[in-house]
PyMOL commands that place a pseudoatom at each C-alpha (Angstrom):
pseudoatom trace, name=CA, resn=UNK, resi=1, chain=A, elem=C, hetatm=0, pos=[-35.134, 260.674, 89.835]
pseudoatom trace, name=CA, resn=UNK, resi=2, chain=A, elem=C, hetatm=0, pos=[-35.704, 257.007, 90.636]
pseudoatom trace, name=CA, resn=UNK, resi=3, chain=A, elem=C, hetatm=0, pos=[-35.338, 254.845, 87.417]
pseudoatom trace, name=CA, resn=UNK, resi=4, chain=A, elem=C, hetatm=0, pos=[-38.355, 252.107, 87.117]
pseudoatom trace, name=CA, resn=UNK, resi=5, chain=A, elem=C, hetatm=0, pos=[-35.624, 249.272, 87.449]
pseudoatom trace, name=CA, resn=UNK, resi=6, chain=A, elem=C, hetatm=0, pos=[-34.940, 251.016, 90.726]
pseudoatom trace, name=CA, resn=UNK, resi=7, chain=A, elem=C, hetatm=0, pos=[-38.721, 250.741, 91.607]
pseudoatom trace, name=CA, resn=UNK, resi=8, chain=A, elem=C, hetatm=0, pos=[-39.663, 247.590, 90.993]
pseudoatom trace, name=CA, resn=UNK, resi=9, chain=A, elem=C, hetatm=0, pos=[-36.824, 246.200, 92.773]
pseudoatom trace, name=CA, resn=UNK, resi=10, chain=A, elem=C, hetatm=0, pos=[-37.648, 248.273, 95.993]
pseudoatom trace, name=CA, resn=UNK, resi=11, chain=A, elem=C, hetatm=0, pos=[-41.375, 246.960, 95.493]
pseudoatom trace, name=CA, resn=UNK, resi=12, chain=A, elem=C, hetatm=0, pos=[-39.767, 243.614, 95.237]
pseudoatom trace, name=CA, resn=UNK, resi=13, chain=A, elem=C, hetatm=0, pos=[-37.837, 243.525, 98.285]
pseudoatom trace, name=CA, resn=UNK, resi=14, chain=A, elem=C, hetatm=0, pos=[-41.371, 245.259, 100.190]
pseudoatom trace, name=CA, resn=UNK, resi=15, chain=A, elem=C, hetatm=0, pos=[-43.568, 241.929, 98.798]
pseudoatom trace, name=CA, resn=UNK, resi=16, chain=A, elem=C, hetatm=0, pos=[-40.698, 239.992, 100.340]
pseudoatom trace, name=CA, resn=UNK, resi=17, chain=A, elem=C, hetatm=0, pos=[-41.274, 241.617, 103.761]
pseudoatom trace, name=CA, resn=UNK, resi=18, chain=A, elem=C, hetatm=0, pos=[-45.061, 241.456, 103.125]
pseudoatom trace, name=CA, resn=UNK, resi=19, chain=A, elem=C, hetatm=0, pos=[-45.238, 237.746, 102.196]
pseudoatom trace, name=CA, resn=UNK, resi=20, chain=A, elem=C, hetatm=0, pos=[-42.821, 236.471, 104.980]
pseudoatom trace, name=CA, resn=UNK, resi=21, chain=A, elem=C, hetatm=0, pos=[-44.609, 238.097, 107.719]
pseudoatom trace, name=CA, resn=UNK, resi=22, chain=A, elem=C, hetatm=0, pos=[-48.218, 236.132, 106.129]
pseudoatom trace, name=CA, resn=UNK, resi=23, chain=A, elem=C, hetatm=0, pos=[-46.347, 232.884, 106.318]
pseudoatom trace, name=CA, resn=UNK, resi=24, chain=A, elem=C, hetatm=0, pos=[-45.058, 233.358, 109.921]
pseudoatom trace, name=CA, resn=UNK, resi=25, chain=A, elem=C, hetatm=0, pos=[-48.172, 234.723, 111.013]
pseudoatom trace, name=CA, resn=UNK, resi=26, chain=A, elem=C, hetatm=0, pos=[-49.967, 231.563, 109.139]
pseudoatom trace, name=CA, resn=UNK, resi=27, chain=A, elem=C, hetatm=0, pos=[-47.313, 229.293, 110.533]
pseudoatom trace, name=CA, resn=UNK, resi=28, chain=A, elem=C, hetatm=0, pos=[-48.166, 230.230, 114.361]
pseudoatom trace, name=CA, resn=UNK, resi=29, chain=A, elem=C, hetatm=0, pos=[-51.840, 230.057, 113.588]
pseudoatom trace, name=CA, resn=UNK, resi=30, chain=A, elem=C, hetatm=0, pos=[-51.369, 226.802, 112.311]
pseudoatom trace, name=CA, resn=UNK, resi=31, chain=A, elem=C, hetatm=0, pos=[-49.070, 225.569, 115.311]
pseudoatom trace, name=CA, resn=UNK, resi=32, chain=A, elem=C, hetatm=0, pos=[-51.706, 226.859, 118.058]
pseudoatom trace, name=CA, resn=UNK, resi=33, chain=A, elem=C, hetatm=0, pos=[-53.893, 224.433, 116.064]
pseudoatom trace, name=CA, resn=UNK, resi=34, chain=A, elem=C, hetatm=0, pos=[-51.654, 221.250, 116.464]
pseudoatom trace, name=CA, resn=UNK, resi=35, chain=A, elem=C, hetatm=0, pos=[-51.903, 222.391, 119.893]
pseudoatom trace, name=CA, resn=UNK, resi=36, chain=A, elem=C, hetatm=0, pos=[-49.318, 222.846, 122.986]
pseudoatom trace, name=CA, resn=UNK, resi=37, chain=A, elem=C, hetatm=0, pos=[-46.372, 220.675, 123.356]
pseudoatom trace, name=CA, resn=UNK, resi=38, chain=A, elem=C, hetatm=0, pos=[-43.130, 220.150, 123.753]
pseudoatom trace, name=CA, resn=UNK, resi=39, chain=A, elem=C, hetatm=0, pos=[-40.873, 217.983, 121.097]
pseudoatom trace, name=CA, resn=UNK, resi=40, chain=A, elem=C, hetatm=0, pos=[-40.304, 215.220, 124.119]
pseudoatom trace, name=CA, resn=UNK, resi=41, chain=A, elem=C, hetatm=0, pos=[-44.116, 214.863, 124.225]
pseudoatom trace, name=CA, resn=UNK, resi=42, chain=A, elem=C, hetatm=0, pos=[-44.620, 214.740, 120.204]
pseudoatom trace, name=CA, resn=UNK, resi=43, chain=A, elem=C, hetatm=0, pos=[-45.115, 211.339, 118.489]
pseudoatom trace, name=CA, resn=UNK, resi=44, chain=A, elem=C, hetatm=0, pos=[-43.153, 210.960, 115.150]
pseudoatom trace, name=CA, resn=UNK, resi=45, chain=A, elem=C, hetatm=0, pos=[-45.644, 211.816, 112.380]
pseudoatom trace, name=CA, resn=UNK, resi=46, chain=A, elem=C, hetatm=0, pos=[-46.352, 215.304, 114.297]
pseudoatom trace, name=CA, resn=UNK, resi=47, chain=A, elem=C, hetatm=0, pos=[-42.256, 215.768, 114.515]
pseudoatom trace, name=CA, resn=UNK, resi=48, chain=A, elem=C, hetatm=0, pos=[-42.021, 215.250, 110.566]
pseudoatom trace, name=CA, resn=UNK, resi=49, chain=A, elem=C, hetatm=0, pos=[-45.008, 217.264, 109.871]
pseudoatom trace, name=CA, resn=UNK, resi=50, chain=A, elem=C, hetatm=0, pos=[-43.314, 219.938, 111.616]
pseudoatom trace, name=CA, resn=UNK, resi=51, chain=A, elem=C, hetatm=0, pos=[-39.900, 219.656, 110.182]
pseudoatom trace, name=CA, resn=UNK, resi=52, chain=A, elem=C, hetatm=0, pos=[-41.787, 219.369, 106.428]
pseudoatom trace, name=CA, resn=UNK, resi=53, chain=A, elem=C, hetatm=0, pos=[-43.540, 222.169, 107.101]
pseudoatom trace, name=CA, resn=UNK, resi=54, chain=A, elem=C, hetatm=0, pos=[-39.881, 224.285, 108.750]
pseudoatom trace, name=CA, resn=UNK, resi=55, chain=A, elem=C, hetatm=0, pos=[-38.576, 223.165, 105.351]
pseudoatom trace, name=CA, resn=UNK, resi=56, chain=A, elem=C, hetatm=0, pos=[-41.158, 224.423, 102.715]
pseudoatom trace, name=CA, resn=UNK, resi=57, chain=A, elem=C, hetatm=0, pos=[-41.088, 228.025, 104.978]
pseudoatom trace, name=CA, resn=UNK, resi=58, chain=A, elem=C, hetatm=0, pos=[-37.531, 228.182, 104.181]
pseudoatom trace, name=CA, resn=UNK, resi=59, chain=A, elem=C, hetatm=0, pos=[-37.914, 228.096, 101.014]
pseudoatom trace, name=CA, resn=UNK, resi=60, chain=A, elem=C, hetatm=0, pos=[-41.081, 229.701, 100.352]
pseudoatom trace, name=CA, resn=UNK, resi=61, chain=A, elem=C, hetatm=0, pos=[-40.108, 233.082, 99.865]
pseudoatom trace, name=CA, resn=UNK, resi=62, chain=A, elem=C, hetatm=0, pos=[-37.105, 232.934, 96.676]
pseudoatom trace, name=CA, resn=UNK, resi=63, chain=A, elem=C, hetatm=0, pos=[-39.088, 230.427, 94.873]
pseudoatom trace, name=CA, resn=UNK, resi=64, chain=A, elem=C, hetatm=0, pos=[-42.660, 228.968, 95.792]
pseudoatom trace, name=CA, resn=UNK, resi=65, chain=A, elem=C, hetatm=0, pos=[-45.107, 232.056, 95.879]
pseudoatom trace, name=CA, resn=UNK, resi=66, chain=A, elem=C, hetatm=0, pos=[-47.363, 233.215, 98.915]
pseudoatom trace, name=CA, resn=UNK, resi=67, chain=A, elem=C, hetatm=0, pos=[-50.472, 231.514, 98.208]
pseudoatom trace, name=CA, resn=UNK, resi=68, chain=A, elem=C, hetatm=0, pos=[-49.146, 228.290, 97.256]
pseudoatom trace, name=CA, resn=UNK, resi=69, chain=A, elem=C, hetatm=0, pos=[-47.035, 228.167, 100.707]
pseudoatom trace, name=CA, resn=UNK, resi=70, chain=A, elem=C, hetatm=0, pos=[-50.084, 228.766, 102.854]
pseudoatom trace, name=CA, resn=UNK, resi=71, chain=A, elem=C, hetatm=0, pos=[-51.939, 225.970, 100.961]
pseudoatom trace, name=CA, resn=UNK, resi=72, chain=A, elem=C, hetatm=0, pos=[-48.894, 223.544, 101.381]
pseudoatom trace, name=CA, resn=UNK, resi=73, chain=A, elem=C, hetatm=0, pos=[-48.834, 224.360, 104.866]
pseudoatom trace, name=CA, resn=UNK, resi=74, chain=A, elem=C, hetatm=0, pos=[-52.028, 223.878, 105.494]
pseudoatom trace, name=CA, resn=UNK, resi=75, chain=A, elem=C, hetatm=0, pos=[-52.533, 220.356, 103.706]
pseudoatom trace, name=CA, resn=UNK, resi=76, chain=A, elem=C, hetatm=0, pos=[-49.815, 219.276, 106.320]
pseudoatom trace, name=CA, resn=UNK, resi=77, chain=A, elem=C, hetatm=0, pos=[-52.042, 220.328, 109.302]
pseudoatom trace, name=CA, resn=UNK, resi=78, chain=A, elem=C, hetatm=0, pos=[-55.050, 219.253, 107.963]
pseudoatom trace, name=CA, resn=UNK, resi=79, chain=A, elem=C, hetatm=0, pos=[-53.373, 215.678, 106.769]
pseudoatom trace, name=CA, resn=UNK, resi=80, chain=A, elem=C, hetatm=0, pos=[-52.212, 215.075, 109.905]
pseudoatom trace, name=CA, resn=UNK, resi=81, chain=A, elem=C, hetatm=0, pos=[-55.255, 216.497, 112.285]
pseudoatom trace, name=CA, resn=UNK, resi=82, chain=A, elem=C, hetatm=0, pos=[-57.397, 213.572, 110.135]
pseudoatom trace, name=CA, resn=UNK, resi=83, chain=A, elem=C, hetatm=0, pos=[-54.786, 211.291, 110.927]
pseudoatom trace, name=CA, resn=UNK, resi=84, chain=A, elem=C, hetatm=0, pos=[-54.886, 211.851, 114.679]
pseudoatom trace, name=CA, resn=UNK, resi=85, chain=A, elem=C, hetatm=0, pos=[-58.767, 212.006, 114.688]
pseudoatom trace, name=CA, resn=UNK, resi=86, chain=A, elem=C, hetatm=0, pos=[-58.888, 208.916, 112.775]
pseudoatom trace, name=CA, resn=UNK, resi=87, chain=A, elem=C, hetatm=0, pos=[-56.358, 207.713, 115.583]
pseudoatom trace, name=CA, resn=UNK, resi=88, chain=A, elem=C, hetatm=0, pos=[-59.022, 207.996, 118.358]
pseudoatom trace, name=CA, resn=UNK, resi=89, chain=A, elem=C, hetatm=0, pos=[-61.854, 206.773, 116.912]
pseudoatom trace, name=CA, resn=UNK, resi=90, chain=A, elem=C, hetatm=0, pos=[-59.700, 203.534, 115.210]
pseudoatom trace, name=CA, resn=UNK, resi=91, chain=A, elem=C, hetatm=0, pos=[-57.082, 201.714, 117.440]
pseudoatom trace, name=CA, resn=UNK, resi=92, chain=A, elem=C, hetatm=0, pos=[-55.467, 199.857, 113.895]
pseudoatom trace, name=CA, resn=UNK, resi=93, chain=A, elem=C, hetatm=0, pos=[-55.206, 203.763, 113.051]
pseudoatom trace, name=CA, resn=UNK, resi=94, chain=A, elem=C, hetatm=0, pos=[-53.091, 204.420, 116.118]
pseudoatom trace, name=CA, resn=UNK, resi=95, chain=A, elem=C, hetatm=0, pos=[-51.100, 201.630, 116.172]
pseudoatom trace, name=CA, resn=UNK, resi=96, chain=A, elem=C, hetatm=0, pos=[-50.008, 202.729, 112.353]
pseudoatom trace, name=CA, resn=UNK, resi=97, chain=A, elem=C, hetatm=0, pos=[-49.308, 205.713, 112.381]
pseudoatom trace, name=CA, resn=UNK, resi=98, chain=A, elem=C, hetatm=0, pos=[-48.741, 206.947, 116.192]
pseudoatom trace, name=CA, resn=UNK, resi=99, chain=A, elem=C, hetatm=0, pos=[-47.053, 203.657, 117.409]
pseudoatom trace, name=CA, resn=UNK, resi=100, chain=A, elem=C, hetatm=0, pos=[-48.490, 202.038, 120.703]
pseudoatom trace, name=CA, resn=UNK, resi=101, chain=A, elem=C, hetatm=0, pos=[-46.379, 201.770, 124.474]
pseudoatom trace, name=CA, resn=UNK, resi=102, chain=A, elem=C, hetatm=0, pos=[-43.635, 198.944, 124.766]
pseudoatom trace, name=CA, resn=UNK, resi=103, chain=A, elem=C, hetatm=0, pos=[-43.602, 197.050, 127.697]
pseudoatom trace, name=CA, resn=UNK, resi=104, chain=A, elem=C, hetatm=0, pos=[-40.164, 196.969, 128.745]
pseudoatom trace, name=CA, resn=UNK, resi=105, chain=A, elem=C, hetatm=0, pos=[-40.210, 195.683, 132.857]
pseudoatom trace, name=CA, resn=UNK, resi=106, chain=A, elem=C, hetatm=0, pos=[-42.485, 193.699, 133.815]
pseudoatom trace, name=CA, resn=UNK, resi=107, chain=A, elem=C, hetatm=0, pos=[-42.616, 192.322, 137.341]
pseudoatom trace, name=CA, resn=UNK, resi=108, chain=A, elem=C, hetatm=0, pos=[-39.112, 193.494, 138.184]
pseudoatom trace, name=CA, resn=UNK, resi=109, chain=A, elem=C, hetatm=0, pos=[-37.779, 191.218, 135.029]
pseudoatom trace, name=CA, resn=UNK, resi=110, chain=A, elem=C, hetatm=0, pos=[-36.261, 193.407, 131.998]
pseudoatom trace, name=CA, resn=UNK, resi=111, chain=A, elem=C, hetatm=0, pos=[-37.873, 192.228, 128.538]
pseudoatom trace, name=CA, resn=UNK, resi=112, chain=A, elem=C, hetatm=0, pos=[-34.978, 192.283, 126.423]
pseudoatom trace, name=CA, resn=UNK, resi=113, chain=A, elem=C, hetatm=0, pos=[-37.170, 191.374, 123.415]
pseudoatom trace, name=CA, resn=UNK, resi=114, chain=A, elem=C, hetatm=0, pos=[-38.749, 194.807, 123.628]
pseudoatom trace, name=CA, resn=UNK, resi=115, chain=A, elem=C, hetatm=0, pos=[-35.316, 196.589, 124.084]
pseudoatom trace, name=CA, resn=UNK, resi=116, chain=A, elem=C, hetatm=0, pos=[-34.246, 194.950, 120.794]
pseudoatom trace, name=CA, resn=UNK, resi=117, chain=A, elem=C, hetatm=0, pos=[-37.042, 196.395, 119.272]
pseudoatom trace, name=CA, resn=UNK, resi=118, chain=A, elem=C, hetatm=0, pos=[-36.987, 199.351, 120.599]
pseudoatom trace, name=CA, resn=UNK, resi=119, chain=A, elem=C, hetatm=0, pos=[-33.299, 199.651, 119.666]
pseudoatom trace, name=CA, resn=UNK, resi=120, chain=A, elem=C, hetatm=0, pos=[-32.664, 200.307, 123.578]
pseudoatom trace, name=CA, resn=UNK, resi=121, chain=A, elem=C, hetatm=0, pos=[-29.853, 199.457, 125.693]
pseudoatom trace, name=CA, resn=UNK, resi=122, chain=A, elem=C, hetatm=0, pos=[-30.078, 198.317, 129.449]
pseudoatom trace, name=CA, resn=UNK, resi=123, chain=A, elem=C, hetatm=0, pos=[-27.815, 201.198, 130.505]
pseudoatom trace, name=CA, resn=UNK, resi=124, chain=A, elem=C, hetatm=0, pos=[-29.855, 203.443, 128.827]
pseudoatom trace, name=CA, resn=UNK, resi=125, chain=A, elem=C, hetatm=0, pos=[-33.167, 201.947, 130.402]
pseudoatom trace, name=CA, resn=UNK, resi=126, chain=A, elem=C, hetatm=0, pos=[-31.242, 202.023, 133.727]
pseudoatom trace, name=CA, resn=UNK, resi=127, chain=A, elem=C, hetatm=0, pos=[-30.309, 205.800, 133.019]
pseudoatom trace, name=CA, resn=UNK, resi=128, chain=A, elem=C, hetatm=0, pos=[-34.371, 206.514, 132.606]
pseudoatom trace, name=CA, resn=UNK, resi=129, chain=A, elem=C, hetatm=0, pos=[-34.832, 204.787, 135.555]
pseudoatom trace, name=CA, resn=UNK, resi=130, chain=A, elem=C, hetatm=0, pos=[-32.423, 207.134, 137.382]
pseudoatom trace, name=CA, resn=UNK, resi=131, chain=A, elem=C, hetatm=0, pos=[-33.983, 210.131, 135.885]
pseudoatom trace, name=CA, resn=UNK, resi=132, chain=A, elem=C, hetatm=0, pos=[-37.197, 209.264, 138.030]
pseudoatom trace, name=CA, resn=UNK, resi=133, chain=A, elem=C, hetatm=0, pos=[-35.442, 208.302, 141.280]
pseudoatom trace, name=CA, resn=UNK, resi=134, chain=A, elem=C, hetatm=0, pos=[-35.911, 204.364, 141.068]
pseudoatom trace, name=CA, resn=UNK, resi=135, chain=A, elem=C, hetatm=0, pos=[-32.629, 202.355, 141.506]
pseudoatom trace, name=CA, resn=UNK, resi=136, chain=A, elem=C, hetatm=0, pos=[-33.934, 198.956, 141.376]
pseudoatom trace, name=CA, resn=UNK, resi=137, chain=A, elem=C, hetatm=0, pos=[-35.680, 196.741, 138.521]
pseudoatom trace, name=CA, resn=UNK, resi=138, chain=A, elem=C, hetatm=0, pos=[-37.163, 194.475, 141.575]
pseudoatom trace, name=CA, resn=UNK, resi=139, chain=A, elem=C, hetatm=0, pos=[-38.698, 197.728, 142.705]
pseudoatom trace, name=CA, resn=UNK, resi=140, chain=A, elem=C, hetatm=0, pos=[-41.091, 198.332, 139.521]
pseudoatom trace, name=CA, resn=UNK, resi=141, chain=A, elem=C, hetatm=0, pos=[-43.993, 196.321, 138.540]
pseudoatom trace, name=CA, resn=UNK, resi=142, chain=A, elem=C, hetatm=0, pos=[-44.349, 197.570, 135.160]
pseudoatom trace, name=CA, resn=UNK, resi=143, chain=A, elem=C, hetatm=0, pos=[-42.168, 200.061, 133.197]
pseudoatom trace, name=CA, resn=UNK, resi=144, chain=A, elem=C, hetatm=0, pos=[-43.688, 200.860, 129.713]
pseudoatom trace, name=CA, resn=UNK, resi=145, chain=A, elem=C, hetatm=0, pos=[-41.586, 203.092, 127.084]
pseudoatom trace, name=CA, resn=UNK, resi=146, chain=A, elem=C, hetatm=0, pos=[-44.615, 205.315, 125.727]
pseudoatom trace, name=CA, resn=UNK, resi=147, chain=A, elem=C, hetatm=0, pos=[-45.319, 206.723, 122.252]
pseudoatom trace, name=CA, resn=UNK, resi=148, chain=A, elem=C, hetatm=0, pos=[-43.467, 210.233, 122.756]
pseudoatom trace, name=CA, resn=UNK, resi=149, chain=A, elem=C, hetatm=0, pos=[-40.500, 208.029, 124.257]
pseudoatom trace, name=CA, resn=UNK, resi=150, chain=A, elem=C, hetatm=0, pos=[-40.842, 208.932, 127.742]
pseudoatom trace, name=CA, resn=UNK, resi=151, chain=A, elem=C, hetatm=0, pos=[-40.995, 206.310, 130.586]
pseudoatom trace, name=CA, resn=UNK, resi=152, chain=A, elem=C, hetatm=0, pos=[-44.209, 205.524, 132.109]
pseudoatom trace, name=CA, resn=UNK, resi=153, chain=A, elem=C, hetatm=0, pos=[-44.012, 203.180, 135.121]
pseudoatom trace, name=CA, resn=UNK, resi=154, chain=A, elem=C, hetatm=0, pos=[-45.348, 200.990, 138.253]
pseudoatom trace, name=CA, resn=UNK, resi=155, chain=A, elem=C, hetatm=0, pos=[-43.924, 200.483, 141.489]
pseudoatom trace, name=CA, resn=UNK, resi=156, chain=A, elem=C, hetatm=0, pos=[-44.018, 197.547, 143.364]
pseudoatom trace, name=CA, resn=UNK, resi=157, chain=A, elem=C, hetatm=0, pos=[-46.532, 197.982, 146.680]
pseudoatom trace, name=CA, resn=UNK, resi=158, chain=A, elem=C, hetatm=0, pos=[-43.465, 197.715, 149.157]
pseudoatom trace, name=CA, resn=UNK, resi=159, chain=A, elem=C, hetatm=0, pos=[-41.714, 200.511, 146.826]
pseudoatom trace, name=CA, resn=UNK, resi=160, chain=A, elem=C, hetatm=0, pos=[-44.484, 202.775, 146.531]
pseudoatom trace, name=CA, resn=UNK, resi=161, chain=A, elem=C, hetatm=0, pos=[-44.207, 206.009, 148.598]
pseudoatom trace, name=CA, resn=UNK, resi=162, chain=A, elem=C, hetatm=0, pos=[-46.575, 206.497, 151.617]
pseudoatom trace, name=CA, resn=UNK, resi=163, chain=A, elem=C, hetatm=0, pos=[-49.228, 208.989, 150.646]
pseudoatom trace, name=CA, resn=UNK, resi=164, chain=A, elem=C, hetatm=0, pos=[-50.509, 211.496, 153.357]
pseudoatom trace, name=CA, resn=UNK, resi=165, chain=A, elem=C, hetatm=0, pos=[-53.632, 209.622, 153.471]
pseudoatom trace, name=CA, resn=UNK, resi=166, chain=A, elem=C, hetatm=0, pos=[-52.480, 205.972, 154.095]
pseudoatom trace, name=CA, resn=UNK, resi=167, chain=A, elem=C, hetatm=0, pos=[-50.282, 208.051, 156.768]
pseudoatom trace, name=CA, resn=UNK, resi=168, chain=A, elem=C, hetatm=0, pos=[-53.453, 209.438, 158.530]
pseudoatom trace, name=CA, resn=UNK, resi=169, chain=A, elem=C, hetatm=0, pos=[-55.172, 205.727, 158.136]
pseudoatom trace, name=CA, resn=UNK, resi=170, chain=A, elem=C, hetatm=0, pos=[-52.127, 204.290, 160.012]
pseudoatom trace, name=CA, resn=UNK, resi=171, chain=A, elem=C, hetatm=0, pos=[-51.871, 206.636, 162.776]
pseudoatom trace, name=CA, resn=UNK, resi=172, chain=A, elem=C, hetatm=0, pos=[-55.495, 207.526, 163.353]
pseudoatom trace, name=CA, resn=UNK, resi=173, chain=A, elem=C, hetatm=0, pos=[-56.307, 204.729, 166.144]
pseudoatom trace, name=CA, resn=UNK, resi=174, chain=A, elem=C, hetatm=0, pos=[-53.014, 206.159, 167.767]
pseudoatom trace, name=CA, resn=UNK, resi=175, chain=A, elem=C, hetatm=0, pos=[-54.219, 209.651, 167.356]
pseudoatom trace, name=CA, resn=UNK, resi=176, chain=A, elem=C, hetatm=0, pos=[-57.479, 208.578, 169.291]
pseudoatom trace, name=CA, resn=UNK, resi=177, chain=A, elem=C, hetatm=0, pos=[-56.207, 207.549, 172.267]
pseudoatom trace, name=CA, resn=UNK, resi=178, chain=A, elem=C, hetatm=0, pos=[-53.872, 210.615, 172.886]
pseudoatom trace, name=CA, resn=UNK, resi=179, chain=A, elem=C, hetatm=0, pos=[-54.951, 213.218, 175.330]
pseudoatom trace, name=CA, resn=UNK, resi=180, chain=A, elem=C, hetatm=0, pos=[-57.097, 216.300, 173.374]
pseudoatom trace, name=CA, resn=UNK, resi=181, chain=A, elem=C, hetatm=0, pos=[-54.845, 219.248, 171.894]
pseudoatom trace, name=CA, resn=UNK, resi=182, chain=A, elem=C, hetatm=0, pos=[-54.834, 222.524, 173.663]
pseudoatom trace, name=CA, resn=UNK, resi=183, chain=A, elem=C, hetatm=0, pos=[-56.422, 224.952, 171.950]
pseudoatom trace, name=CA, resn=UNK, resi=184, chain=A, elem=C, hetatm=0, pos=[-53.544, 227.183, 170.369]
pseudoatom trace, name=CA, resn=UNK, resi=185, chain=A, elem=C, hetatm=0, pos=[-53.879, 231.388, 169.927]
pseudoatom trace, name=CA, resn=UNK, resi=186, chain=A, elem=C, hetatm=0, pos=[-54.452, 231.807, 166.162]
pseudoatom trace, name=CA, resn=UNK, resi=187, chain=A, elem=C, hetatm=0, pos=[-53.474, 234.975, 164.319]
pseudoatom trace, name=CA, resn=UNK, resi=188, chain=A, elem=C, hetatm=0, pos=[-55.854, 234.889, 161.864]
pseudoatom trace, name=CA, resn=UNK, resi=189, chain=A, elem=C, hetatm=0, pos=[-58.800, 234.742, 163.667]
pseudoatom trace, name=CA, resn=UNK, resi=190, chain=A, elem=C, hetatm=0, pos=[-58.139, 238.521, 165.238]
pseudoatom trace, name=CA, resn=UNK, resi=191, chain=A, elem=C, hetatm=0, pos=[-57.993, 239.612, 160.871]
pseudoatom trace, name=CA, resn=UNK, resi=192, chain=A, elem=C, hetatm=0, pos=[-61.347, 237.479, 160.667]
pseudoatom trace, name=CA, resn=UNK, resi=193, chain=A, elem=C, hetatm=0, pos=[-63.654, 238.244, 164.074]
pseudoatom trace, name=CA, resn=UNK, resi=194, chain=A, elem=C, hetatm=0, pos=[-61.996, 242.007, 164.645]
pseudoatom trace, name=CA, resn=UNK, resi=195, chain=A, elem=C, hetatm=0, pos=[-61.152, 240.403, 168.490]
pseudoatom trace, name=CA, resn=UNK, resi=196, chain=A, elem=C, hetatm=0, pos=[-58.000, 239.084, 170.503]
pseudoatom trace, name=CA, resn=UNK, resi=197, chain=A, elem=C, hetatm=0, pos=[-58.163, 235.247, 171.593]
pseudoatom trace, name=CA, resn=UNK, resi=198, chain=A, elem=C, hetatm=0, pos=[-55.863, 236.472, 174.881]
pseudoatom trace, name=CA, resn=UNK, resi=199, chain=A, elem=C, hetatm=0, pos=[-56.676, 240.159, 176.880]
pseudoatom trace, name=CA, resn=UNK, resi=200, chain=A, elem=C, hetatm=0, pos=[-53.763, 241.990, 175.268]
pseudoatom trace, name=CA, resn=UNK, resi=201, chain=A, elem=C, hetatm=0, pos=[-52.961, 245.501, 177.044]
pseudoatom trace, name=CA, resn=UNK, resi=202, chain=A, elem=C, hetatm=0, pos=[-54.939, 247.948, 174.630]
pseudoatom trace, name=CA, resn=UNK, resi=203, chain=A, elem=C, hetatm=0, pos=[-51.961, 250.347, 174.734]
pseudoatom trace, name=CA, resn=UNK, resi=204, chain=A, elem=C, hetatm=0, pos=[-50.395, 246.604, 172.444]
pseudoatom trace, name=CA, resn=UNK, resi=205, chain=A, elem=C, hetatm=0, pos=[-53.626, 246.454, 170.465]
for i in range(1, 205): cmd.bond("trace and resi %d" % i, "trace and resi %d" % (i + 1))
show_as sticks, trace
zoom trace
């Protein structure tokens, strides 16, 4: 027969099983709440949220109970969803607590004073710079270093890329004066109108 010590510790280790699937299945509710992204794209306050809230899971189930947990976890969310709605209706709230873009190139000149702050070396800006194919300063107008950390930028008008529009603007008066294109046999248009553009043999049809 099974001793009641023997019981209550099996019942033990099931509330254990119990109360760590509620606070995973809390935890992902409570992440689809904060809303999709990636760490690069998080600001700091939402990356220390996250890691306070990694570090009262782990330790939720030998000593803090079930309920308490959840209502831990959930003061974190809701502390920092006030903070980030208070962020976009206040701009002294977002420069606080989510930090505001550094302006780090400007006119192809490097602003060393904002690398100092930003505790940023000139290889390491140079190295961004890379990362988006750009391998001059004199080729950006303005290179910003945004909240999440990634590099927002500005090419110069000589530097930019030509779009397929400013293409079709530059070669339209050439297209103009060029003879009429041939009309060319489409494929399609036998799937769409049931009918050959050319009299094929029928024994091909």
């Amino acid at each position: 027969m099974v001793s009641l010590a023997q019981r209550s510790s099996l019942l033990l280790k099931v509330s254990f099983i119990w109360e760590a699937m509620a606070i995973l299945f809390v935890g992902f509710c409570l992440l689809r709440i904060l809303g999709k992204k990636t760490v690069g794209e998080m600001t700091g306050l939402e990356i220390i949220t996250l890691l306070a809230m990694a570090s009262h899971i782990g330790h939720a189930i030998p000593g803090d109970g079930l309920l308490k947990t959840i209502i831990v976890l959930s003061t974190f969310v809701a502390l920092l969803l006030v903070i980030q709605y208070l962020s976009v209706k206040f701009n002294k709230v977002e420069k606080l607590f989510m930090g505001e873009a550094a302006v780090v190139i400007k006119d192809g000149q490097i602003q060393t004073d904002a690398l100092k702050r930003l505790r940023m070396s000139v290889d390491q800006l140079e190295a961004r710079l890379r990362e988006n194919s750009i391998m001059s300063f004199e080729d950006v107008k303005t290179a910003t270093i945004e909240i999440s950390g990634q590099l927002g930028y500005e090419l110069k008008r000589q530097a930019k890329p030509v779009t397929i529009g400013e293409l079709e603007k530059i070669l339209a008066p050439l297209l103009m004066t060029k003879a009429p294109p041939q009309p060319q046999y489409n494929l399609f248009k036998e799937v769409r109108e049931k009918e050959h553009d050319k009299e094929i043999p029928k024994n091909l049809q």
